[in-house]
N, C-alpha and C positions, 0 to 999 in steps of 0.2 A: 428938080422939078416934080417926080413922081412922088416924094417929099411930102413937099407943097399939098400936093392933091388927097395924099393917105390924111396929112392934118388936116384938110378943108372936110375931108368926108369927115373926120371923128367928130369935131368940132359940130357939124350939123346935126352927126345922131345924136352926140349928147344932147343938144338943143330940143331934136323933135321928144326924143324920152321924157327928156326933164319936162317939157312943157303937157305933154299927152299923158303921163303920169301923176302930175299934181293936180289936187282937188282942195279946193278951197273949203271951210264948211258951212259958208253961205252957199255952197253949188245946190243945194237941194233945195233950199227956201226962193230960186230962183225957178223950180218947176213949176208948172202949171198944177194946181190944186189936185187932178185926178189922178195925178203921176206918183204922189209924196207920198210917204209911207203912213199909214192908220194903224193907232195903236188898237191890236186889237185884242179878244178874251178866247182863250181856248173854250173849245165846246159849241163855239158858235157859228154859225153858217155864214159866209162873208155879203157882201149886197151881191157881188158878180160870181156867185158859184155856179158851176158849169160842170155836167160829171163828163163832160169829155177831155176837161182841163185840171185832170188833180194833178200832185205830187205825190208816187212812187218812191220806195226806199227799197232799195234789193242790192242784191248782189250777181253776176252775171258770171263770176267766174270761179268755180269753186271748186277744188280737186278734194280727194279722198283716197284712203287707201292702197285704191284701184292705179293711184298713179304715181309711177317710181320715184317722183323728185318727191311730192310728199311723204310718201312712206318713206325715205330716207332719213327726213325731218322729222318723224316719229310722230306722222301722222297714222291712227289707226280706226279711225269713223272710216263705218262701208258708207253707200249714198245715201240708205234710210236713216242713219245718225245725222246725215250732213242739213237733208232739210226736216228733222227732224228741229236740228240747231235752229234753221232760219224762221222756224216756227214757234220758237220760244222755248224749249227742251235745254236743260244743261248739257254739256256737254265736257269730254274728257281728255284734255292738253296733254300731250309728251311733258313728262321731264325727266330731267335728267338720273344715270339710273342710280338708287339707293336712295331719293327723296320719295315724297306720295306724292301721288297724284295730284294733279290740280286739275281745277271744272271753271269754265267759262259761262256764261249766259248773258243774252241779250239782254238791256230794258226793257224792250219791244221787238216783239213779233217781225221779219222783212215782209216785205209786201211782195216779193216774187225771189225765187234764188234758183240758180241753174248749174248743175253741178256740171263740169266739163273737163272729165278725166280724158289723162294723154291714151293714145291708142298703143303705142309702145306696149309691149308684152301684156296685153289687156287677152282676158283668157287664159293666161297662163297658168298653171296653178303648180302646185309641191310635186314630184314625184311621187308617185303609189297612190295618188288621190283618187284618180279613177283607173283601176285595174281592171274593168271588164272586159269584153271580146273587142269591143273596138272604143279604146277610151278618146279620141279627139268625137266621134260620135256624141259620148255622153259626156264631155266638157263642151257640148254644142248644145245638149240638148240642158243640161246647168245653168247656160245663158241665157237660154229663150225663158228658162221658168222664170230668174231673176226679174227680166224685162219683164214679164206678163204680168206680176208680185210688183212693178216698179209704178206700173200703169193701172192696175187695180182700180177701179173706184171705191170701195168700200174701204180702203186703206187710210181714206182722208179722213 
């Protein structure tokens, strides 16, 4: 009996799928007029432009250096390289070692990008890096300049 009912259910999903997946290609020439799509010219301002309603192209999540699965991956852009990248700048790919270098760039500039390094050993830095009288002090005070350098306005 419980048989029965595992086929009776398969049987029904395939149905709702198959039916809620298939699109005919009259399905569009059945819309109403304001719905279909208008061929339209780049460069042009549409009839219903609304600047509270654009389209965005970014990225939201982007590691660097700063973050141990990338750097393992042979990433080695700090953050100013990273949106340096989402702003149009080349940039420079890991490979593999005894080949050159290879460089990326976009067609276009991102419209926003947010780099979002793991916090895992963040501050960390080489041994002998800072040798002063109290070096966690000045690998504290290394981060605050970075940040300050990061938020900058004149940087843009």
């Amino acid at each position: 009996m419980v048989l029965a009912t595992g086929r009776t259910v398969a049987v029904l999903a395939s149905l709702i799928l198959g039916t809620s997946c298939s699109r005919t290609p009259t399905a569009t020439a059945q819309l109403p007029p304001q719905l279909r799509a208008r061929p339209s010219r780049q460069n042009t301002q549409c009839t219903r432009f609304s600047s509270g309603r654009n389209l965005y192209f970014g990225d939201m999540h982007v590691h660097t250096s700063y973050s141990f699965d990338a750097f393992g991956y042979g990433t080695r852009t700090d953050p100013f390289g990273a949106y340096d990248f989402a702003q149009g700048a080349p940039a420079t790919l890991a490979s593999p070692s005894g080949h050159p270098p290879r460089t990326a760039q976009l067609a276009r500039p991102l419209d926003f990008a947010a780099v979002t390094d793991h916090s895992e050993y963040f501050g960390e830095y080489p041994p002998g890096m800072f040798t002063g009288e109290n070096p966690s002090r000045d690998a504290w005070a290394h981060e605050q300049i970075d940040a300050q350098a990061a938020n900058d306005p004149s940087r843009d």
